[in-house]
ROSEFI-86036 format. One line per field, with one value per residue (C-alpha): residue number from 1; x, y, z negated. Coordinates in Angstrom, 2 decimals, always signed. Layout:
! residues N
n	[NUM_...]
px	[X_...]
py	[Y_...]
pz	[Z_...]
***
This chain:
! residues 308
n	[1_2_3_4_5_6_7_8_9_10_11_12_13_14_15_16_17_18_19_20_21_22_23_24_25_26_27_28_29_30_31_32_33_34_35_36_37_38_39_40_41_42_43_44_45_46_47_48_49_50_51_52_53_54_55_56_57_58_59_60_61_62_63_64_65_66_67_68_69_70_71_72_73_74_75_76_77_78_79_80_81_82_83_84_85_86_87_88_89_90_91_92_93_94_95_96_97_98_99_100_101_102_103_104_105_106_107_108_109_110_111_112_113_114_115_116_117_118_119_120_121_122_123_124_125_126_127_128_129_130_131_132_133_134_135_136_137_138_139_140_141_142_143_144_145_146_147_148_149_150_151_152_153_154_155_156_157_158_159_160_161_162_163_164_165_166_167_168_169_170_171_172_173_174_175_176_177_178_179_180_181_182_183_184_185_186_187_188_189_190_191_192_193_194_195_196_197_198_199_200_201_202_203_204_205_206_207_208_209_210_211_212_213_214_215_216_217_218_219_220_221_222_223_224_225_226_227_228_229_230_231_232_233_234_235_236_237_238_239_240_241_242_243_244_245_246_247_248_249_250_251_252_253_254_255_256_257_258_259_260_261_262_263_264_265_266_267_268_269_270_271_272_273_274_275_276_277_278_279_280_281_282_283_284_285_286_287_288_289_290_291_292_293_294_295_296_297_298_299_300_301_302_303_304_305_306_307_308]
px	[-3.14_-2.00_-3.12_-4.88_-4.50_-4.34_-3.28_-4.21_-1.53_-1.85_-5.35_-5.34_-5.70_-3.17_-3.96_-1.51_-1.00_+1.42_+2.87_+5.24_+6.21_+9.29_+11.83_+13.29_+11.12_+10.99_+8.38_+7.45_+6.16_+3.90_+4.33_+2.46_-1.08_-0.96_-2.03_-0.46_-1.56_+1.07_+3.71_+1.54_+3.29_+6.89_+5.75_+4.52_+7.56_+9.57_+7.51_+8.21_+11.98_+11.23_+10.62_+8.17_+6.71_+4.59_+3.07_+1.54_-0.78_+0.59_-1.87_-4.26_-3.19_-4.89_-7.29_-6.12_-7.55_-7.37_-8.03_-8.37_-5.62_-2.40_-0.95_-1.73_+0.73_+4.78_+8.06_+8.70_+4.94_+5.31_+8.38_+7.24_+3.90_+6.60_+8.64_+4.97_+4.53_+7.55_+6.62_+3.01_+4.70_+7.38_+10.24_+13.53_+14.29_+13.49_+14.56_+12.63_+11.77_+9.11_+8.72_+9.55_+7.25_+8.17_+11.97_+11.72_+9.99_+12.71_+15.28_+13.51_+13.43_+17.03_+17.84_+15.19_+15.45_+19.03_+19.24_+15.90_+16.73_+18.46_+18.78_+17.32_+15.38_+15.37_+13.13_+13.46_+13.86_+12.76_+15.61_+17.06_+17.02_+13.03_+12.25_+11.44_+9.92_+7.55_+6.13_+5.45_+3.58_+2.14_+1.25_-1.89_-2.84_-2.98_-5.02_-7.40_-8.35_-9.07_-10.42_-12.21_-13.28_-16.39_-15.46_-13.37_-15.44_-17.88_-14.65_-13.68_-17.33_-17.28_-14.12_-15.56_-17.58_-15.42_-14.69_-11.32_-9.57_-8.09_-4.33_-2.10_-1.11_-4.73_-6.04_-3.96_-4.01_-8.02_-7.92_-5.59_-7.94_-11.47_-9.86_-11.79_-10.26_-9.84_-7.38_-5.45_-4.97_-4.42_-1.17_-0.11_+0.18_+1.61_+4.09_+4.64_+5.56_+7.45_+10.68_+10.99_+14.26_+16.29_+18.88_+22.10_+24.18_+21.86_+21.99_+25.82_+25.51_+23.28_+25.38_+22.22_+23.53_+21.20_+20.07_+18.99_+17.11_+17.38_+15.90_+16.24_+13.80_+11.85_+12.25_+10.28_+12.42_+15.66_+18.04_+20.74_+19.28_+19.38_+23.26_+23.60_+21.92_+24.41_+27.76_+26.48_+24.81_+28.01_+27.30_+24.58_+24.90_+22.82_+20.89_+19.97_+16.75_+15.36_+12.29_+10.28_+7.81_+10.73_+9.56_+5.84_+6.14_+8.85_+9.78_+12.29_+15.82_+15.13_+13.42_+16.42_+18.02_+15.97_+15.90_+19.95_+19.98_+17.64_+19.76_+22.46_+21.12_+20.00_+23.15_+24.77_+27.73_+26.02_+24.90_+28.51_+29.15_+26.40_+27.67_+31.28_+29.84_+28.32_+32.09_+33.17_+30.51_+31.33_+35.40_+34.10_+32.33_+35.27_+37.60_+34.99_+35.11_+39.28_+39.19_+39.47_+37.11_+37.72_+35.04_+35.80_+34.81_+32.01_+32.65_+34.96_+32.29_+29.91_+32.88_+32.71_+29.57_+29.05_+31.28_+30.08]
py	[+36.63_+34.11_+31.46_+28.46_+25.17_+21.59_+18.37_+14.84_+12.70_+8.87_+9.23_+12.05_+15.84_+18.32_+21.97_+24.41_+28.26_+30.28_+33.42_+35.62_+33.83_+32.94_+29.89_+30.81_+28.78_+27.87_+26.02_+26.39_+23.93_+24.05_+23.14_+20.26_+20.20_+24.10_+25.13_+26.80_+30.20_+30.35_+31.40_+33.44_+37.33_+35.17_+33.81_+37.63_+39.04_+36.77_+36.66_+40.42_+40.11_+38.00_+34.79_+32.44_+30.68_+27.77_+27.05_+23.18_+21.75_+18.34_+15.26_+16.24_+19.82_+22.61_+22.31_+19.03_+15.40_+14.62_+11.02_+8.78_+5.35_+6.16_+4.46_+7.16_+10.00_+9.12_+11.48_+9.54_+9.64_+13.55_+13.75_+11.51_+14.37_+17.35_+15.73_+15.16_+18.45_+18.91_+17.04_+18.83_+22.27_+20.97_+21.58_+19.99_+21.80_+24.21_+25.74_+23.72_+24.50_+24.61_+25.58_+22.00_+19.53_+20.90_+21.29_+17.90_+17.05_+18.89_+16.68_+13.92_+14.91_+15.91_+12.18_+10.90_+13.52_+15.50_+16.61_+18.20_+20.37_+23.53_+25.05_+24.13_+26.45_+24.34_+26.53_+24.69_+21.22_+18.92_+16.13_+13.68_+16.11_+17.20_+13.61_+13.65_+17.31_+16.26_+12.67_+14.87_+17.87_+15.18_+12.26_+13.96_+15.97_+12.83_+10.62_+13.78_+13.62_+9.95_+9.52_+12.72_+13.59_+14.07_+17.03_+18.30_+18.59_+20.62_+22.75_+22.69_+23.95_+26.43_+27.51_+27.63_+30.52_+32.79_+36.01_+35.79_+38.96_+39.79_+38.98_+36.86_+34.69_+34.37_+32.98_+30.32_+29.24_+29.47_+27.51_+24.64_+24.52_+24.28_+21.09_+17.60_+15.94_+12.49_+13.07_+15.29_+12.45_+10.58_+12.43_+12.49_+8.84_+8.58_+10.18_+9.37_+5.36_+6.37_+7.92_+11.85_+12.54_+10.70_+9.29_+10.83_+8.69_+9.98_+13.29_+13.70_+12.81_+15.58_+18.41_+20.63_+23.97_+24.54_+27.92_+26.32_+29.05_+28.00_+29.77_+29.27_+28.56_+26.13_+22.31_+21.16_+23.16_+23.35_+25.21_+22.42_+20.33_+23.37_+23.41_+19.67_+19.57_+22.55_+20.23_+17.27_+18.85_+19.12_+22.78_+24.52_+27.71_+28.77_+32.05_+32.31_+33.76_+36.36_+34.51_+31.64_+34.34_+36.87_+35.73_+36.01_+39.22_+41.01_+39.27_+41.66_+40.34_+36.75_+37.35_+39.29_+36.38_+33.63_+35.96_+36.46_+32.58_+32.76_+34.63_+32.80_+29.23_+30.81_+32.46_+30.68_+29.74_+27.75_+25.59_+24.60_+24.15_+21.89_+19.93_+19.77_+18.80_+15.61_+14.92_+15.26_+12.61_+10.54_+10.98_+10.76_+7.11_+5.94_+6.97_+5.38_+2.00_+1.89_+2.93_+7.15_+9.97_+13.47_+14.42_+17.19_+16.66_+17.54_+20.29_+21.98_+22.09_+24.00_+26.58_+27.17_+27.40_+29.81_+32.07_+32.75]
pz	[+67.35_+69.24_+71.96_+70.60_+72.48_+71.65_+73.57_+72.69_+71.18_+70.75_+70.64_+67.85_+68.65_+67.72_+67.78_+68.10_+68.48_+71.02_+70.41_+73.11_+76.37_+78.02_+77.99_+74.11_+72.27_+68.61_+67.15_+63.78_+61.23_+58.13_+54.59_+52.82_+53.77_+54.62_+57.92_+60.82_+59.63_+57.07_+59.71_+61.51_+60.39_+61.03_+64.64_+65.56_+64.39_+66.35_+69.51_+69.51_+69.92_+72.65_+71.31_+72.37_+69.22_+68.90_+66.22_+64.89_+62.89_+62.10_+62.04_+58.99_+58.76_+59.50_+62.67_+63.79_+63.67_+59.68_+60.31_+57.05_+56.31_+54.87_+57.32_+59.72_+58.21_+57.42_+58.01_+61.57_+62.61_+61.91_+64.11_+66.78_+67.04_+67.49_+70.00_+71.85_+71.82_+73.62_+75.87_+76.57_+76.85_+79.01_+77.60_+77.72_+74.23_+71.99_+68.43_+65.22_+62.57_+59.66_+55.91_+52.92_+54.86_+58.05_+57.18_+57.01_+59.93_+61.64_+60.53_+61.62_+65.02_+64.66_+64.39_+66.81_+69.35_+69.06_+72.59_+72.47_+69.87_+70.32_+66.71_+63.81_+61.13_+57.84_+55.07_+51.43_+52.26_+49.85_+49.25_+46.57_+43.94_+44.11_+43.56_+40.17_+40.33_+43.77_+41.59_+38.75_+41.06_+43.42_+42.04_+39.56_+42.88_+44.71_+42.06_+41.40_+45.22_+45.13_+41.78_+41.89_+45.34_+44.86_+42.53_+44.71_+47.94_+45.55_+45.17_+48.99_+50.12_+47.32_+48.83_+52.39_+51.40_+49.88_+52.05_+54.05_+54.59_+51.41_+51.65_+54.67_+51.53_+49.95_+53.04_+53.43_+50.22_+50.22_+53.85_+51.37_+48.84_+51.28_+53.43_+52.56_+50.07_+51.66_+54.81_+52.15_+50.12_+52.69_+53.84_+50.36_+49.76_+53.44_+52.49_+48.75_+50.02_+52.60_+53.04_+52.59_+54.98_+57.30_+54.73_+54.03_+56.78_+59.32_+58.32_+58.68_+62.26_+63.10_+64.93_+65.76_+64.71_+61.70_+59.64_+56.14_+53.75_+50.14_+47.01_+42.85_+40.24_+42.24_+41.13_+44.06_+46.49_+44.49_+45.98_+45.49_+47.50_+50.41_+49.68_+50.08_+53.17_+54.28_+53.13_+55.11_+58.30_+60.88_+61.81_+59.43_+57.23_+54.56_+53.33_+49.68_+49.57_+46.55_+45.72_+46.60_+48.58_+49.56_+53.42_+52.64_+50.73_+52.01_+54.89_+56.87_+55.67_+56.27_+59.22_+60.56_+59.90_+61.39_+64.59_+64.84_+64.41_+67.30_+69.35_+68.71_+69.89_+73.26_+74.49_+77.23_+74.89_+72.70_+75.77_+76.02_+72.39_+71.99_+74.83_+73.23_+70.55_+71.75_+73.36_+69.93_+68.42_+70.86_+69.99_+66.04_+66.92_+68.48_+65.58_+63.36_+65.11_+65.00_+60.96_+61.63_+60.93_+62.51_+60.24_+57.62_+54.05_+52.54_+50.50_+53.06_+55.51_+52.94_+51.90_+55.63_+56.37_+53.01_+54.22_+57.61]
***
């Protein structure tokens, strides 16, 4: 178990848990309306190779404020909450991370925030080609929480009752199904008239060294869009994962990973990388402005970043 805390931010209140100690921190973020718990076995793991992990509800996840309005929940709102947590913990950076939603989150602050990230940990990321499959999935979940919430808090108290205990993965998804229907709907059509991702321009200026964990058979987290991200992100690599659950149900391999990717971002020589980096965006603008690119293409940066 971890710590429990919360801080208060622009008037909401944001509960989060903190697992290990010391300055390598990574904070992890949950998947569409799940809560925190859902990376609870990961953050242990990790806080026991000497990680310090820190763990969020976003607004209207979890044990946080689930205030009602639409306009309260968006991509940027999300990313503006997760730099404020930086900020509470006192931190000048820190690893992110997080599981579709979160993933996505964490490219936000990528753009808003780049030098107060020091890795990033990008789990299924939902981009331009889970469009289609998300409207399909989303869009009847959304109108039977509005249309039939009264149903559904009949469900959600039901839920509330049921004995916890059985399974990591059966709690969660019995703490998902027990949450009042309104602020869940609420996030949902935050989200579904807003933008999913910082756009594809934005994204090829991130330089954030990035660990992207992709899977198949999923259209709502295809795995294509996981190796798009890779070929557009300056200096990401990507694991294929086994199965949508391989980290849920057998989690050592890709937690091996995710903790090597770790240890990587917090050696002293990725301090200086990171900081040649930025010389490099700022060489990159300038060759931009006078008709150059230094960039690499594309598809060379993926064949790269596949083979390491």
């Amino acid at each position: 178990m971890g710590r429990v805390d919360s801080f208060t931010f622009e008037g909401d209140r944001l509960e989060y848990e903190d697992y290990g100690s010391g300055a390598r921190t990574f904070v992890l973020l949950p998947g569409l309306l799940l809560s925190r718990q859902m990376h609870a076995p990961l953050a242990e793991s990790l806080a026991a190779r000497g990680n310090r992990v820190v763990c969020l509800d976003l607004l209207g996840h979890g044990n946080s404020d689930r205030p009602e309005g639409l306009s309260r929940y968006s991509m940027p709102i999300f990313g503006t909450q997760v730099v404020g947590l930086l900020d509470h913990l006192g931190l000048d950076e820190a690893v992110v991370g997080g599981t579709s939603l979160g993933a996505n989150v964490t490219l936000d602050v990528a753009v808003r925030a780049p030098d107060r990230l020091r890795g990033m940990v990008l789990e299924m990321p939902v981009l331009d080609n889970a469009l289609v499959a998300c409207a399909v999935a989303f869009t009847p979940l959304m109108v039977g929480l509005t249309l039939g919430a009264p149903a559904a808090r009949l469900v959600a108290r039901a839920t509330r009752l049921v004995p916890r205990g059985a399974s990591h993965l059966s709690d969660v998804m019995l703490d998902w199904v027990s949450q009042d229907p309104g602020p869940s709907a609420c996030v949902l059509e935050g989200l579904f008239f807003d933008r999913i991702a910082p756009t594809h321009a934005e994204r090829r200026t991130i330089e954030t060294p990035a660990l992207v964990l992709g899977h198949d058979r999923d259209p709502i987290h295809p795995f294509s869009d996981a190796d798009e991200l890779v070929g557009e992100l300056r200096n990401a690599r990507i694991v294929r994962a086994r199965s949508l659950l391989e980290l849920r149900l057998r989690p050592e391999r890709l937690t091996g990973e995710i903790g090597g990717f770790l240890d990587e971002c917090w050696r002293p020589a990725a301090a200086g990388r990171r900081s040649g980096s930025r010389q490099r965006s700022r060489k990159d603008a300038s060759g931009a402005r006078n008709g150059r690119s230094s960039a690499r293409p594309a598809r060379a940066r993926r064949a790269s970043a596949q083979q390491r």
